[in-house]
Backbone as CSV, one residue per row, in Angstrom:
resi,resn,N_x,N_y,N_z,CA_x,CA_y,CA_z,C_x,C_y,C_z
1,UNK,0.831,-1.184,0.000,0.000,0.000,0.000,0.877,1.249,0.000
2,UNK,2.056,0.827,0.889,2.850,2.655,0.817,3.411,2.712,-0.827
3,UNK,3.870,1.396,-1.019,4.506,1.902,-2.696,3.255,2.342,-3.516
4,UNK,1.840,2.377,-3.238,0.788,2.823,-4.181,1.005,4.303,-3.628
5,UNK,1.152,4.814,-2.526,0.854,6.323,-2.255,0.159,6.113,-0.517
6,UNK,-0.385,5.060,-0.451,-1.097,5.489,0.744,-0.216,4.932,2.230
7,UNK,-0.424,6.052,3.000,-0.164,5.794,4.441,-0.932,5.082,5.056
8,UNK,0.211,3.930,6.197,-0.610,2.988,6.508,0.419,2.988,8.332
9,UNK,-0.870,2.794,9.006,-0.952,1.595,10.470,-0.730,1.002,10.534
10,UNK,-0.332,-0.281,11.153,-0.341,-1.592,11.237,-0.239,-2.055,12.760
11,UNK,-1.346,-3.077,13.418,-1.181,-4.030,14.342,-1.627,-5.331,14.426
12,UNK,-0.131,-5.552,15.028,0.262,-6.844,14.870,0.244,-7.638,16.017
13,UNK,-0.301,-8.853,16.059,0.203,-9.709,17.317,0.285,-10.648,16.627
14,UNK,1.121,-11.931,17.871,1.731,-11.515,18.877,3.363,-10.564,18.040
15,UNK,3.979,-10.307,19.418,5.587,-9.590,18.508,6.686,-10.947,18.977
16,UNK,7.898,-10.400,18.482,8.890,-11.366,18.285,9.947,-10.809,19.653
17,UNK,10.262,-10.130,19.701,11.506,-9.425,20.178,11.206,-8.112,21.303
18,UNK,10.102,-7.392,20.816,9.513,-6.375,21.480,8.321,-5.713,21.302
19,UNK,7.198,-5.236,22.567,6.302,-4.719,21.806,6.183,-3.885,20.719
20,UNK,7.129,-2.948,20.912,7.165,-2.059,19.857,6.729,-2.155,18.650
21,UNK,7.075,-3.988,17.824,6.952,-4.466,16.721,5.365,-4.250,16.473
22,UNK,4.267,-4.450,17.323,3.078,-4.457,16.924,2.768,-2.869,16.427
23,UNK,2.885,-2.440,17.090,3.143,-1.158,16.125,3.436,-0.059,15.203
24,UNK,2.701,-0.207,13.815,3.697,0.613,12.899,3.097,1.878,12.509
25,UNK,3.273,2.795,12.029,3.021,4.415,11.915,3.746,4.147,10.506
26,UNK,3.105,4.832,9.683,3.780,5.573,8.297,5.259,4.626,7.928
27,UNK,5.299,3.256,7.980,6.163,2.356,7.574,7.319,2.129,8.956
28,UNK,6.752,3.085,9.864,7.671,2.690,11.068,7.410,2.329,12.638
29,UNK,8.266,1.404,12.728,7.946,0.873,14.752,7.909,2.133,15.158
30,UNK,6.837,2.594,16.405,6.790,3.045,17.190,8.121,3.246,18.206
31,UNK,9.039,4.075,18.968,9.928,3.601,19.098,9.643,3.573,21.084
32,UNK,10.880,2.955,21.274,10.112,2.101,23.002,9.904,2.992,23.436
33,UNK,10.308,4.679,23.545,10.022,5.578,24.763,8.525,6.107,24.746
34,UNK,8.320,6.375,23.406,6.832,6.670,23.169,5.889,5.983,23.390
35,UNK,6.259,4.319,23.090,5.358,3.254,23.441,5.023,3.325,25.373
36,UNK,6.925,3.545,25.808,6.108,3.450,27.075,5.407,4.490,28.105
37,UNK,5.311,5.806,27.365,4.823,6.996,27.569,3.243,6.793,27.609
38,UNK,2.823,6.076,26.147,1.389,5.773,25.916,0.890,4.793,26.803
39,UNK,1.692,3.988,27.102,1.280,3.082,28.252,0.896,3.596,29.444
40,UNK,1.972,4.221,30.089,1.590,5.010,30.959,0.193,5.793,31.104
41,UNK,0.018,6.341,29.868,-1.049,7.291,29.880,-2.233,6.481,29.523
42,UNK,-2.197,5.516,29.455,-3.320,4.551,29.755,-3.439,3.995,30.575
43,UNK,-2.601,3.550,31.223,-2.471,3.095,32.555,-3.531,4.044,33.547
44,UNK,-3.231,5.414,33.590,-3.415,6.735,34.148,-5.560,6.379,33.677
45,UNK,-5.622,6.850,32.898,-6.930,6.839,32.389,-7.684,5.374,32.472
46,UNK,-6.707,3.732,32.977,-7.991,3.041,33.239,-7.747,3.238,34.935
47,UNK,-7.022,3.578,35.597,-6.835,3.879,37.019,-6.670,2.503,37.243
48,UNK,-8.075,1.818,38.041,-8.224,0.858,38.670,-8.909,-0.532,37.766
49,UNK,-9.199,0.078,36.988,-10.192,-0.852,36.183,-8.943,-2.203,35.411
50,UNK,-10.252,-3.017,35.513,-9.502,-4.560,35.041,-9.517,-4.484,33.677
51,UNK,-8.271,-4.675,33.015,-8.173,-5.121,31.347,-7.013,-6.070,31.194
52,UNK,-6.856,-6.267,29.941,-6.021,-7.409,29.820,-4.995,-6.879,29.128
53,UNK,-3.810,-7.329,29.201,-2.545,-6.671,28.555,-2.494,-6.383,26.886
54,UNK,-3.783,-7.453,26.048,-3.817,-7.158,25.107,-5.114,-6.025,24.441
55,UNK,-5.933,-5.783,25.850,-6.779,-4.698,25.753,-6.101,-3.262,25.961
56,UNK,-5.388,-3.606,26.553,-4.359,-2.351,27.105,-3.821,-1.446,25.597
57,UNK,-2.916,-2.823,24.891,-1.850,-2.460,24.133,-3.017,-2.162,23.364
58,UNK,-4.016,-2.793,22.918,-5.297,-2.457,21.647,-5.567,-0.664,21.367
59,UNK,-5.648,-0.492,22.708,-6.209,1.206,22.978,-4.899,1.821,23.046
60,UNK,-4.104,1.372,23.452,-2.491,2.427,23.304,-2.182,2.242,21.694
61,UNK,-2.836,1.314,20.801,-2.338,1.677,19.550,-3.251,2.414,18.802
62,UNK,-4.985,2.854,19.102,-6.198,3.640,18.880,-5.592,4.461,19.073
63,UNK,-5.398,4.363,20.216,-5.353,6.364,20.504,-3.875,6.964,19.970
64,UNK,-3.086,6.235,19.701,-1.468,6.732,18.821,-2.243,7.141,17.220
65,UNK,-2.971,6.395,17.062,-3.256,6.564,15.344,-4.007,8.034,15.597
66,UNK,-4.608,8.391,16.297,-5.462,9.785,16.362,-4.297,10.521,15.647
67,UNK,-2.656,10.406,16.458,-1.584,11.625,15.305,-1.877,11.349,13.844
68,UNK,-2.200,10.082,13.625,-2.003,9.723,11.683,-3.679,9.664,11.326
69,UNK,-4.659,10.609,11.416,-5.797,10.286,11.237,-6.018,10.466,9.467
70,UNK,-5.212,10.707,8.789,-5.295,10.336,7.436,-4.406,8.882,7.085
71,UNK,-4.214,8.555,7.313,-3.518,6.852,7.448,-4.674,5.559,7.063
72,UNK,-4.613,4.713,6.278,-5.476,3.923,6.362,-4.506,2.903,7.707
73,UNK,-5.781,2.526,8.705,-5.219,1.944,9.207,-6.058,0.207,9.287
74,UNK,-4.685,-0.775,9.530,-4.867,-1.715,9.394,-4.877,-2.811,10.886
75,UNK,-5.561,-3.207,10.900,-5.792,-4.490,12.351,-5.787,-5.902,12.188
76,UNK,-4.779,-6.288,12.632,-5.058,-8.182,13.031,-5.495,-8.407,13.430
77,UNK,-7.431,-9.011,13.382,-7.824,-9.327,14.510,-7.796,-10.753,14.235
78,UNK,-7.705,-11.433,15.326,-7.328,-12.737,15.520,-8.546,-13.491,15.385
79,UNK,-8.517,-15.073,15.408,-10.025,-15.847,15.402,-11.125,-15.567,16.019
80,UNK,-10.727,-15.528,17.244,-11.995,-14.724,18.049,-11.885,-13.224,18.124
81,UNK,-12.349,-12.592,17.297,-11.638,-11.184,17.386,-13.357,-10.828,17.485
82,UNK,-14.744,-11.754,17.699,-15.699,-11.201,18.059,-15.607,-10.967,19.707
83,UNK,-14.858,-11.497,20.540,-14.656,-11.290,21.699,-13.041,-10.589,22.334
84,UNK,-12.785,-10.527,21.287,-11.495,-9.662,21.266,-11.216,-7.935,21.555
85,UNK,-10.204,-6.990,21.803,-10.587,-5.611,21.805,-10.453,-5.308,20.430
86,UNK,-10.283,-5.641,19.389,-10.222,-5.525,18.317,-11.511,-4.928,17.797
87,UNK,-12.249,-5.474,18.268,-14.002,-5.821,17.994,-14.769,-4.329,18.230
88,UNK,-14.112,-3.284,18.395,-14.273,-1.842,18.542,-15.148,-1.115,17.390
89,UNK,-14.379,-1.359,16.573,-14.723,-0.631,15.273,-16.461,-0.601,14.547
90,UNK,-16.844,0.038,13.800,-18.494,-0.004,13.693,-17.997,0.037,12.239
91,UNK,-17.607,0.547,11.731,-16.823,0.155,9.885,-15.461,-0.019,9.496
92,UNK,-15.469,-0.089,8.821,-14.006,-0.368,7.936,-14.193,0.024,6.523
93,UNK,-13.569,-0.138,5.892,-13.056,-0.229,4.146,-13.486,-1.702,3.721
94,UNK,-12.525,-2.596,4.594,-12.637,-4.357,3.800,-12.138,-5.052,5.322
95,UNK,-12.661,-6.215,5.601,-11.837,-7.178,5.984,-11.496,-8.474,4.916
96,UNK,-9.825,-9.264,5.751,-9.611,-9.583,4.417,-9.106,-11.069,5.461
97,UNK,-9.986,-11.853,4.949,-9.724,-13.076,5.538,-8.559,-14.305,5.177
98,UNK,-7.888,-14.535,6.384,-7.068,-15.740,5.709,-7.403,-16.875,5.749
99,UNK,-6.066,-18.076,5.350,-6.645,-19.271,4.782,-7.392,-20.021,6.168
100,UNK,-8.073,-20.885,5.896,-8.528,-21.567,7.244,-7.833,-22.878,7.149
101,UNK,-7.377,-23.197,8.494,-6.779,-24.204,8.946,-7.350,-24.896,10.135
102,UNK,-6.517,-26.329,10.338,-7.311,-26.893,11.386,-6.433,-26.465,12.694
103,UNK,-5.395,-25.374,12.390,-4.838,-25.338,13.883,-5.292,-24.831,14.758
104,UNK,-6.532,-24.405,14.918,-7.298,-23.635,16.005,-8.172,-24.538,16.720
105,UNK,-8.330,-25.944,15.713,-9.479,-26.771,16.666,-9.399,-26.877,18.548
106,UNK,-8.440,-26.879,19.240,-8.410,-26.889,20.543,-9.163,-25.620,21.515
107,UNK,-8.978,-24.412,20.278,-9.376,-23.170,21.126,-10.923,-23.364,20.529
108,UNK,-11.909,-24.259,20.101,-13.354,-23.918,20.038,-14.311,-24.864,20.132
109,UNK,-15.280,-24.475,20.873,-16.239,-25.535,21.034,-16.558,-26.621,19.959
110,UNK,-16.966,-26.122,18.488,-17.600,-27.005,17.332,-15.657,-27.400,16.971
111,UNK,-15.507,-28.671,16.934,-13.932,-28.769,16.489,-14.190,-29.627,15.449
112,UNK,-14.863,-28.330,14.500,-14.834,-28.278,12.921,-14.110,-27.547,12.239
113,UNK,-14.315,-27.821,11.303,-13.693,-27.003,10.038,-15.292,-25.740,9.916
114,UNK,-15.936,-25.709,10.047,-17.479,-25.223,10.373,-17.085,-24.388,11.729
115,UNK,-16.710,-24.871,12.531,-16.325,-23.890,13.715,-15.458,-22.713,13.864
116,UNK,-14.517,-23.276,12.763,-13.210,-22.404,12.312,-14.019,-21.479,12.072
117,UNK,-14.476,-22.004,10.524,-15.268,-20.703,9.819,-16.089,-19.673,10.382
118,UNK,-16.791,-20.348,11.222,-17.784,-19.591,12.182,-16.915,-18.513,12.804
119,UNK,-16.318,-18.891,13.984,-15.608,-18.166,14.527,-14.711,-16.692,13.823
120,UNK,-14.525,-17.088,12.273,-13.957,-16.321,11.437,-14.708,-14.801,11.212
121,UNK,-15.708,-15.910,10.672,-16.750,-14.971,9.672,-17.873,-13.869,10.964
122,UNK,-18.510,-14.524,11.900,-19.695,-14.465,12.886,-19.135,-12.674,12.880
123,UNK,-18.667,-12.044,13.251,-18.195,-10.462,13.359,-17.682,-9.703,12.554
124,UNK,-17.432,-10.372,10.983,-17.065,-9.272,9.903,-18.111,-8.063,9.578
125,UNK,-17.553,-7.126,9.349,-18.607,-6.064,9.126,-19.253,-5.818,7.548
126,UNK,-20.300,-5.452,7.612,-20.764,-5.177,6.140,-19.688,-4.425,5.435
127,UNK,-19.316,-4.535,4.647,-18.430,-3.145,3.613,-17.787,-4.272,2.678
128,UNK,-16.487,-4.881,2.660,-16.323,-5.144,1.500,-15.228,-6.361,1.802
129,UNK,-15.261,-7.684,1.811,-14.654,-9.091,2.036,-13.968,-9.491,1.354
130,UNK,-12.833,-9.802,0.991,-11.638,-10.433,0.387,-11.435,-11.919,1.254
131,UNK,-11.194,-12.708,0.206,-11.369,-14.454,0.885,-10.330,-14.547,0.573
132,UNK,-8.790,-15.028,1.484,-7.654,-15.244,0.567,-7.581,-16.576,0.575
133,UNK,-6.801,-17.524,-0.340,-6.711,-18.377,-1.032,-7.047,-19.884,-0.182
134,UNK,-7.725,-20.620,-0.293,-7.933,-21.568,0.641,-7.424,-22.780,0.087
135,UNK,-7.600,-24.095,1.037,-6.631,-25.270,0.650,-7.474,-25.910,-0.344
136,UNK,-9.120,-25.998,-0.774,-9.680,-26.591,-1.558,-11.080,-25.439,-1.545
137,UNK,-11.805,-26.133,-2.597,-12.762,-25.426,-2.921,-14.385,-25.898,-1.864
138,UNK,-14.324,-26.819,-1.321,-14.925,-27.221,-0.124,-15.298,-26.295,1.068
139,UNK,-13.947,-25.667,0.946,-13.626,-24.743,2.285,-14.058,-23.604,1.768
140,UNK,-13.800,-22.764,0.725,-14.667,-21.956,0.042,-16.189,-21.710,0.074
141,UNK,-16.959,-22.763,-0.123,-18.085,-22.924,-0.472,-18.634,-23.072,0.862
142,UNK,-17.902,-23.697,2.016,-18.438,-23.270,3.359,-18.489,-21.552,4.048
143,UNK,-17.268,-21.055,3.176,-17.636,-19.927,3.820,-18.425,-18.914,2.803
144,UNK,-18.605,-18.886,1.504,-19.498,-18.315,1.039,-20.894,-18.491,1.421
145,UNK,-21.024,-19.780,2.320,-22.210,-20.086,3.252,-22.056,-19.259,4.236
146,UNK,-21.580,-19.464,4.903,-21.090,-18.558,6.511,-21.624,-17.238,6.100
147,UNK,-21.033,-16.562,4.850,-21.523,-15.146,4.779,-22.616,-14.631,3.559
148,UNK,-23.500,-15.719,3.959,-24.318,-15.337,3.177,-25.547,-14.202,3.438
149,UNK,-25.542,-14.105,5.169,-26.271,-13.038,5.153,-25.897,-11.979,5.693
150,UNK,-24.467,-11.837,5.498,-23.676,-10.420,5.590,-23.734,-9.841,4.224
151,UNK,-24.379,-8.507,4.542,-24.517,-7.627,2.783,-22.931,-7.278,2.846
152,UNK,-21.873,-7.497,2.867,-20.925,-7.230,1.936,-20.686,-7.905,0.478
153,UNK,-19.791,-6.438,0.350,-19.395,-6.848,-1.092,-18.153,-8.133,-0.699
154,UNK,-18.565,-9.458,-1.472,-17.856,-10.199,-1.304,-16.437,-10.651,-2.521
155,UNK,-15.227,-11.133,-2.203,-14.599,-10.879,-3.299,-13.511,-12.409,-2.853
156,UNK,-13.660,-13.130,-3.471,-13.164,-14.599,-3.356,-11.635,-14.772,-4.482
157,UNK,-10.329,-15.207,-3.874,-9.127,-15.174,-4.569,-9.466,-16.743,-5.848
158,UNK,-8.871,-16.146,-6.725,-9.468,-17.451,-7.775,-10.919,-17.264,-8.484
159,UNK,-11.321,-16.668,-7.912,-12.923,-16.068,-8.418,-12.813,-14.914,-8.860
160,UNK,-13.081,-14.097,-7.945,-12.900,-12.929,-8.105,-11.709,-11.722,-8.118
161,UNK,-11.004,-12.236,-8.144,-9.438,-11.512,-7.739,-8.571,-12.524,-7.828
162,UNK,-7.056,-12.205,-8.480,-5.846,-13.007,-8.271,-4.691,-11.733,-7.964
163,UNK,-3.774,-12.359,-7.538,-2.731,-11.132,-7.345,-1.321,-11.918,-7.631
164,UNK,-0.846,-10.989,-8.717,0.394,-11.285,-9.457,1.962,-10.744,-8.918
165,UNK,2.875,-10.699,-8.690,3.660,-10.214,-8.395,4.550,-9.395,-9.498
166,UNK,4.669,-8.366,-9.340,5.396,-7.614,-10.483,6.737,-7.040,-10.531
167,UNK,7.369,-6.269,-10.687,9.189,-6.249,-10.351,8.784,-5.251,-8.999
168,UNK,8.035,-4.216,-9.008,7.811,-3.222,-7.954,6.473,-3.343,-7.268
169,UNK,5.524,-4.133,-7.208,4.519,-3.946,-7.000,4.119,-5.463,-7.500
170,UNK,2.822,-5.266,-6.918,1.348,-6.525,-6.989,0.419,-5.797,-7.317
171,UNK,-0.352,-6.530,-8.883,-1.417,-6.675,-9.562,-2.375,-7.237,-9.714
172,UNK,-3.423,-6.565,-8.916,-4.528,-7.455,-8.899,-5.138,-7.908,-10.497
């Protein structure tokens, strides 16, 4: 996206080395003093109140993007990201789903391939769905089920979209 022109956000979990990594601004980590400044100042504003270290870091990376409010910004939300702090937002642009796998069966009740999906799909928002590439067309056709009564614009890799790699750039 930055080689097209546009400024971009990014959060990431989990990080490798340091928090910092979940955080990116205009192609760059956040750097640790600022990170732990914002902490602080969240810290300050929940006082006493109970959150979780990844609710914490969620809102210390909201409220950093307020400096880049022309930025498209971008979020990982994870499988359960309907019970996640992720789960904030009331629109978007697109969510853009990845492949489904069976490595999540331990974290969900239905330990399906149906459960996966569920869990995936159950909180995407109306606006506009990108399916990226799945292991068979089975798995596809379950989740074009899953979202069948979400009015987004839906957009399936192999169907509707492929993306090429080019010397500087990717072509849809």
């Amino acid at each position: 996206m930055n080689q097209s022109g546009y400024k971009c956000n990014l959060y990431l979990s989990p990080h490798l080395q340091s928090f910092s990594e979940r955080f990116v601004y205009n192609d760059k980590e956040i750097s640790e003093e600022v990170l732990i400044n914002l902490l602080e100042e969240i810290e300050k504003t929940l006082g006493d109140g109970a959150a979780t270290l990844f609710e914490i870091l969620t809102c210390a990376y909201i409220k950093y993007c307020e400096k880049f409010k022309d930025n498209i910004t971008l979020i990982e939300a994870g499988l359960f990201h309907q019970f996640d702090s992720t789960n904030v937002f009331k629109q978007n642009l697109a969510s853009i789903m990845g492949s489904v796998g069976l490595d999540h069966l331990q974290w969900i009740k239905n330990k399906t391939i149906e459960g996966i999906i569920h869990e995936k799909t159950v909180k995407l928002l109306n606006s506009n769905i990108f399916v990226n590439k799945q292991d068979n067309k089975e798995i596809n056709s379950k989740i074009e089920k899953a979202l069948e009564n979400n009015q987004s614009n839906k957009y399936f890799f192999g169907k509707d979209f492929n993306i090429l790699k080019a010397e500087n750039s990717f072509i849809q």
